[in-house]
C-alpha positions in Angstrom: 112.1 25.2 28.3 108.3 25.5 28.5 107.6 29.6 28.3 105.4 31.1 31.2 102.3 32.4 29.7 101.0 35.3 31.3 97.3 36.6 31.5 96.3 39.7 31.2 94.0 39.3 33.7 96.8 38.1 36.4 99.1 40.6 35.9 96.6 43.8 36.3 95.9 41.9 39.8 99.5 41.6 40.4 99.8 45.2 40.1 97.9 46.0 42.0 98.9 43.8 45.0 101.9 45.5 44.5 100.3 49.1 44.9 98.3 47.9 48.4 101.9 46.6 49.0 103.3 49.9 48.9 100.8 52.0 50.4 100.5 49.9 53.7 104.3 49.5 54.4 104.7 53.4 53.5 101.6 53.8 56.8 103.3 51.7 58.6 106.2 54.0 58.4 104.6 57.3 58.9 102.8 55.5 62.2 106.2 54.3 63.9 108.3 56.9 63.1 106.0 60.2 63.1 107.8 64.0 61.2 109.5 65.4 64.3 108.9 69.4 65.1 112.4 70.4 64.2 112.3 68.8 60.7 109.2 71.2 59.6 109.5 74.7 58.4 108.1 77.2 60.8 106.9 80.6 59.2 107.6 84.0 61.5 105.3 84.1 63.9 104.3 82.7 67.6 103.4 78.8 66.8 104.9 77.4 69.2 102.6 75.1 71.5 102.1 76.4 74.8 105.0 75.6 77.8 107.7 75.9 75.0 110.3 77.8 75.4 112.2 79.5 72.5 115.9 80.3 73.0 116.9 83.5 72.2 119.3 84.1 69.0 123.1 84.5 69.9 124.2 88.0 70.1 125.3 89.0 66.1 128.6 90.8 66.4 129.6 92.3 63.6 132.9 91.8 61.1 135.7 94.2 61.2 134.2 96.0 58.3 131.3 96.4 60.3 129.1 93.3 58.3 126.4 90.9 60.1 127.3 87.1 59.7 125.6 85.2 57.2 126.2 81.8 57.7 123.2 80.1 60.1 124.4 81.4 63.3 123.6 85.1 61.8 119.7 84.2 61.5 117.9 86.5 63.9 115.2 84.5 65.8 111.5 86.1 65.0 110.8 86.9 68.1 113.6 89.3 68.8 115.7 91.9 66.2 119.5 92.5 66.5 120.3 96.3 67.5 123.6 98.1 66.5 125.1 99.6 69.3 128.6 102.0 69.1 131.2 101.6 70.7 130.8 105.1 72.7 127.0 104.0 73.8 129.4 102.0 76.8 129.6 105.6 78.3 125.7 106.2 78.4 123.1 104.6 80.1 121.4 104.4 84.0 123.9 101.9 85.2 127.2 104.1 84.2 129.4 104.4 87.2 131.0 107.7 86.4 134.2 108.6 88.2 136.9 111.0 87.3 137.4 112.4 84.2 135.3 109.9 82.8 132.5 111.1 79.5 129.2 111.7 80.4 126.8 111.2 77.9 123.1 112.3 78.3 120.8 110.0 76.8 118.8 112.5 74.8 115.9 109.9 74.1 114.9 109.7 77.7 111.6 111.6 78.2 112.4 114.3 80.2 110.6 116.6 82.8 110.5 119.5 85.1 110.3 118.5 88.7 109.1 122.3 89.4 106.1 121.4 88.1 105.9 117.4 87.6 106.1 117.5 91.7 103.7 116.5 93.9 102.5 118.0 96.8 104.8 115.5 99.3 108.3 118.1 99.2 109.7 121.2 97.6 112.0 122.5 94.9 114.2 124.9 94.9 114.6 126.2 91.6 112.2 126.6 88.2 114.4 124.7 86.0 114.7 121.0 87.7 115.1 118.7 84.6 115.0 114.9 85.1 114.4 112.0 83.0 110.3 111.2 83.6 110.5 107.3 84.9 113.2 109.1 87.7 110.7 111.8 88.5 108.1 109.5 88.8 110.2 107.0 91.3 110.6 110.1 93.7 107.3 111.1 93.6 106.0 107.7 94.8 109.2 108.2 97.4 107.7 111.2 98.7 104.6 110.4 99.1 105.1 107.3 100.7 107.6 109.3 103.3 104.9 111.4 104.1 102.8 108.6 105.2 105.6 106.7 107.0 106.8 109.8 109.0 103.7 112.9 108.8 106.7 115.0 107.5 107.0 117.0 103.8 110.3 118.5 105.1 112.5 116.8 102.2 113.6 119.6 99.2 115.2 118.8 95.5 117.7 121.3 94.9 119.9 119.8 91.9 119.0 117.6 89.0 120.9 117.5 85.9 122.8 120.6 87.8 123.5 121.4 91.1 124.4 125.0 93.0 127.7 124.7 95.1 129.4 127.2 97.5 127.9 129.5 99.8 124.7 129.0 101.0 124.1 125.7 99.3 123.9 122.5 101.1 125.9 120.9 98.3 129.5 120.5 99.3 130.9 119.4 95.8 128.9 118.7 92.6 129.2 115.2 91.1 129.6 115.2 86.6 126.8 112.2 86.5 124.1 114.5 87.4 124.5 115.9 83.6 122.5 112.5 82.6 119.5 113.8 84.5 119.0 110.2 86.6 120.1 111.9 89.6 118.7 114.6 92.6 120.2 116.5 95.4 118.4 116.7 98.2 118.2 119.1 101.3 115.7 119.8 104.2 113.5 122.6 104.8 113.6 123.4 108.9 112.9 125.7 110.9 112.6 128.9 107.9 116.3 127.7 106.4 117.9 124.6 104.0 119.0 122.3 106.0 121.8 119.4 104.7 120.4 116.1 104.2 123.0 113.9 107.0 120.8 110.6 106.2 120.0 110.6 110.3 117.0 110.6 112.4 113.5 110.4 110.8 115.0 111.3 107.7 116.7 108.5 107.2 113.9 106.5 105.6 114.6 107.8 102.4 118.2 106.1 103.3 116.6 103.0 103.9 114.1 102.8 101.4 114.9 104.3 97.9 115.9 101.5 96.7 112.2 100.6 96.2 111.8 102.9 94.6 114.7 102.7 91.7 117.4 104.8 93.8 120.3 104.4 95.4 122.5 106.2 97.7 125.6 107.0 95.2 128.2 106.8 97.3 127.6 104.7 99.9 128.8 104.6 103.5 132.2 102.1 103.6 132.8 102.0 99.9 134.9 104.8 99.4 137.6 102.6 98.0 135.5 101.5 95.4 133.7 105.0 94.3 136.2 107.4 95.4 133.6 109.3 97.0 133.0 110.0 100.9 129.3 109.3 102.0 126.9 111.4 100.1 123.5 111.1 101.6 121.9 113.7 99.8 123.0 112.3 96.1 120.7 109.7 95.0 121.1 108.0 91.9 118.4 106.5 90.1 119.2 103.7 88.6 116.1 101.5 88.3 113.8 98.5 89.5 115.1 95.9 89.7 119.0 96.6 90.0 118.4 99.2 93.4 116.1 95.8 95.3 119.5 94.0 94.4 121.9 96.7 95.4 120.3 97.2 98.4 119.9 93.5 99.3 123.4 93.2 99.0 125.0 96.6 100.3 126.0 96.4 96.8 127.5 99.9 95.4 127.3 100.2 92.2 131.0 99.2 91.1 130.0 96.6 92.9 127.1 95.5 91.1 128.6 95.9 87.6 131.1 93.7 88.7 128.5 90.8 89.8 126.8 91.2 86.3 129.7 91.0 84.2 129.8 87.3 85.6 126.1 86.8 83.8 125.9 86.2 79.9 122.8 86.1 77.6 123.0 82.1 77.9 123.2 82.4 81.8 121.6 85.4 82.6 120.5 86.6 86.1 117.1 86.2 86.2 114.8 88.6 88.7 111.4 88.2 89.9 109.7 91.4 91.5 106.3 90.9 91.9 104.5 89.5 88.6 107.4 91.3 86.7 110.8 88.9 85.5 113.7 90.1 84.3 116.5 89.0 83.1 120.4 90.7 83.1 123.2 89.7 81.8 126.4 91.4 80.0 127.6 91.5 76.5 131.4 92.9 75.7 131.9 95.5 73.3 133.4 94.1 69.8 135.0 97.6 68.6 133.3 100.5 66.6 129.9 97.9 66.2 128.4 95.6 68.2 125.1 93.8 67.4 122.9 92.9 70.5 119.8 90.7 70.2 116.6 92.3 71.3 112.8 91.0 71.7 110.6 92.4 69.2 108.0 92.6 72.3 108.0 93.5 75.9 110.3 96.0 77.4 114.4 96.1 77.9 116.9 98.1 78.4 120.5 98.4 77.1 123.3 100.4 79.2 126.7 101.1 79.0 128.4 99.7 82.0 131.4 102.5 81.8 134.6 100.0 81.1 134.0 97.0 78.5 130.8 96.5 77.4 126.7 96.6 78.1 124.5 95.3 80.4 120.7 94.1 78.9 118.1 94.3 81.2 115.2 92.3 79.7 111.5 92.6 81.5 109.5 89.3 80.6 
């Protein structure tokens, strides 16, 4: 057989035929089948192109020795930060429905004030020692004043916060065991030289009809005394925060009422709110025993409260 003789010449221009080869099918690739976003490795931080939306992390619930997860599902997303919350925490909080016997438990971390002399000029106290918790203060403040522009009138007084005088000479039939978290005021009316009790009727009854602007709500309700076990109590309002009173209200919703409603909304389908330029989101997460690990955004504002029975509700302002 007649051997193939081979230049050296030829074969350094094989070579690199073969390299050009190479290069242009390798192009070729890349072009028709470009690196897709969710093969790269994204470092913490917002890089995400505008109009994307990042899902939030499951909620991270603990072991029963109390341990975070650590297979994938346990990575916390970097835009939000799981947050330990006990198992008692389902007793405290704005949206508890006390009733009974039940525990109250004052939220300790709410910035608190004296109504005596946060007050504006719009009504009166009665009483130098009228703790509330601030935001609360500042939702009936804004009440009173715009009261006194609907009606002329400054007749409305605060007699109770966080506690309340009963018996003789008090227009407070009965004292109620949720004013202890300091979300909640009595109210009378100043007529004619004497304390009046607030009956929720004529003129007066804007602040009926319209707390629930303003973060309140009428605690016990007219027609719902099957549900709180409470006759109608004008003259305890409850604050319990924008946006849950505009939805209360816009349903005749008491409050068992409203829990109720939100434990049908989860952090994959949560009730989503729009007041003005301000979204929220709620939804409710059950308690897991002594532990359980909520996910929370790193930025913007929420909320977690106990919702008195099996769980918390998350109230998440975009």
């Amino acid at each position: 057989m007649k051997k193939l003789k081979i230049r050296p010449g030829g074969l350094f221009t094989f070579l690199m035929a073969c390299v050009v080869l190479m290069f242009t099918i390798d192009f070729a690739v890349r072009l028709l089948h470009p690196r897709v976003l969710s093969d790269a490795v994204v470092e913490e931080g917002n890089f995400l192109p505008v109009g994307v939306v990042k899902k939030k992390p499951p909620t991270l619930v603990s072991d029963e020795n109390g341990e975070l997860p650590t297979s994938p599902n346990g990575v916390v997303d970097p835009g939000y930060t799981s947050k330990a919350v006990a198992k008692d925490d389902i007793f405290k909080g704005r949206l508890v429905p006390y009733r009974g016997n039940m525990t109250v438990i004052s939220d300790l971390s709410e910035n608190r004030v004296n109504l005596s002399q946060y007050k504006n000029d719009y009504y009166s106290t009665l009483g130098d020692n009228l703790i509330l918790n601030k935001d609360a203060a500042d939702g009936f403040n804004t009440m009173m004043k715009d009261y006194n522009e609907a009606t002329d009138l400054v007749d409305f007084a605060v007699y109770g916060t966080e506690a309340t005088i009963v018996g003789s000479g008090s227009p407070c039939p009965i004292p109620f065991s949720e004013s202890k978290t300091g979300n909640t005021v009595d109210v009378a009316i100043m007529g004619c030289g004497s304390i009046l009790p607030y009956d929720g009727l004529d003129v007066e009854k804007w602040v009926v009809d319209n707390c629930t602007n303003y973060g309140y709500i009428v605690r016990y309700p007219k027609d719902k005394i099957e549900l709180t076990g409470e006759s109608y109590c004008p003259w305890h309002l409850r604050y319990v925060g924008i946006p849950h009173s505009l939805i209360m209200g816009a349903n005749n919703w008491c409050l068992e009422e409203y829990i109720n409603y939100v434990h049908g909304f989860t952090e994959d389908d949560p009730l989503e709110c729009n007041v003005g330029d301000r979204n929220y989101e709620i939804y409710s997460v059950p308690s897991m025993g002594d532990v359980t690990y909520i996910s929370v955004p790193l930025s913007g504002n929420y909320e977690i409260s106990g919702d008195g029975s099996t769980g918390y509700i998350i109230t998440i302002e975009k």
